[in-house]
N, C-alpha and C positions, 0 to 999 in steps of 0.2 A: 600508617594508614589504619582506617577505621574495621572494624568486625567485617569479615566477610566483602570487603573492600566498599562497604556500605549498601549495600542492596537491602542487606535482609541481618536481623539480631538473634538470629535463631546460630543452636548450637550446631557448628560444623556439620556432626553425624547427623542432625536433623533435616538439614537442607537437601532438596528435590532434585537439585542438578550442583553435582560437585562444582566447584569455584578454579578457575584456573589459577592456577600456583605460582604461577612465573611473574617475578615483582614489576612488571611493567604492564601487566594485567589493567583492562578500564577498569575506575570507580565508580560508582555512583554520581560523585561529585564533579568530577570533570566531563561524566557523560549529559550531569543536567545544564553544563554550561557550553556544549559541544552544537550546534544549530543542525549539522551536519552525522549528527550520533542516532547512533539505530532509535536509541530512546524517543530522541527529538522527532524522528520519521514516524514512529508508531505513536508519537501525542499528536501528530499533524494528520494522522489517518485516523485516529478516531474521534478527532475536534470534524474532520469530512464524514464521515458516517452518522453522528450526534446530528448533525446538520441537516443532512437529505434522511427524506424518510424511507426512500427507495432504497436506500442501503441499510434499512435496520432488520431487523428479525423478520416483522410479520411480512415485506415486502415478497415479491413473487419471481420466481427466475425459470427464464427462457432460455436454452444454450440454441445461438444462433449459430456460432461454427464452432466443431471441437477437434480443431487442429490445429494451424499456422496459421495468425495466430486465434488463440482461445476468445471467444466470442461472447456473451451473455447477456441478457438485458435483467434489471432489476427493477421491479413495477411494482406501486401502489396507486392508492386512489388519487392522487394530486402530482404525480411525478412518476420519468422514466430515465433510468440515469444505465446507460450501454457503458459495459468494462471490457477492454480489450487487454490480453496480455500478449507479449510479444518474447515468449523464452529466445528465440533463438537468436544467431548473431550477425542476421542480420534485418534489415527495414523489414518492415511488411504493411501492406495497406488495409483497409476493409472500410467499404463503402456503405457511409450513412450520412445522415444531413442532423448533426447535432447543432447544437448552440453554443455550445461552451465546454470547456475541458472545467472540472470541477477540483481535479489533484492530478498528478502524472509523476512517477517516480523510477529512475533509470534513466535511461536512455531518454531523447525528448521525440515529443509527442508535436505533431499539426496537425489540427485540423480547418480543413476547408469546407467549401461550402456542399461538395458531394462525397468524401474521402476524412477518414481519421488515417494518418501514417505515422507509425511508431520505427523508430530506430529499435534494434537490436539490446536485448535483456533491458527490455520496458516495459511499462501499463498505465491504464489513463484512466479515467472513469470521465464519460461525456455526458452529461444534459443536454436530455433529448426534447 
């Protein structure tokens, strides 16, 4: 296998976070071709944030609930896109009237016409 199992051509001692050792360790390579690989979820959520502008930097955040589960809304001048997270293990609802689930990652996500309900260790981002 390649340096550093291909992520990175920097010199061992140089690298930020030690490489796991154990020869069955992911690659680079098998992660860029994995649909299902942390890689692939982290290019899928920031192809989602690149896209809504509510989810970029200058947008504005409102925490609606911060507990079971975590609640927020994220606002700009053209758009309001609600994130719900759901740690715990099991469902939880919270009452909004979205339009659309725009990503949802975990456990699955419905929403309805009065209600977002996320199963247990989930999160959604809705357009509002």
């Amino acid at each position: 296998k390649s340096t550093n199992a291909g992520f990175s051509s920097a010199a061992k001692e140089k690298l930020y976070i030690k490489q796991d050792d154990s020869p069955d360790r992911p690659d680079a390579d098998s992660q860029m071709k994995d649909e299902k690989s942390l890689r692939s979820e982290v290019k899928r959520l920031i192809a989602v944030r690149m896209a809504n502008p509510a989810l970029q930097s200058n947008a504005s955040i409102a925490f609606l609930c911060d507990s079971y589960p975590l609640v927020y809304k994220r606002s700009c001048e053209n758009q309001e896109i609600l994130v719900v997270i759901n740690p715990a293990d099991k469902p939880c609802e919270f009452s909004c009237s979205g339009r659309e689930i725009v990503y949802s990652v975990g456990a699955e996500a419905v929403l309805d016409s009065k209600k977002i309900t996320i199963n247990g260790a989930g999160a959604a981002f809705i357009l509002l």
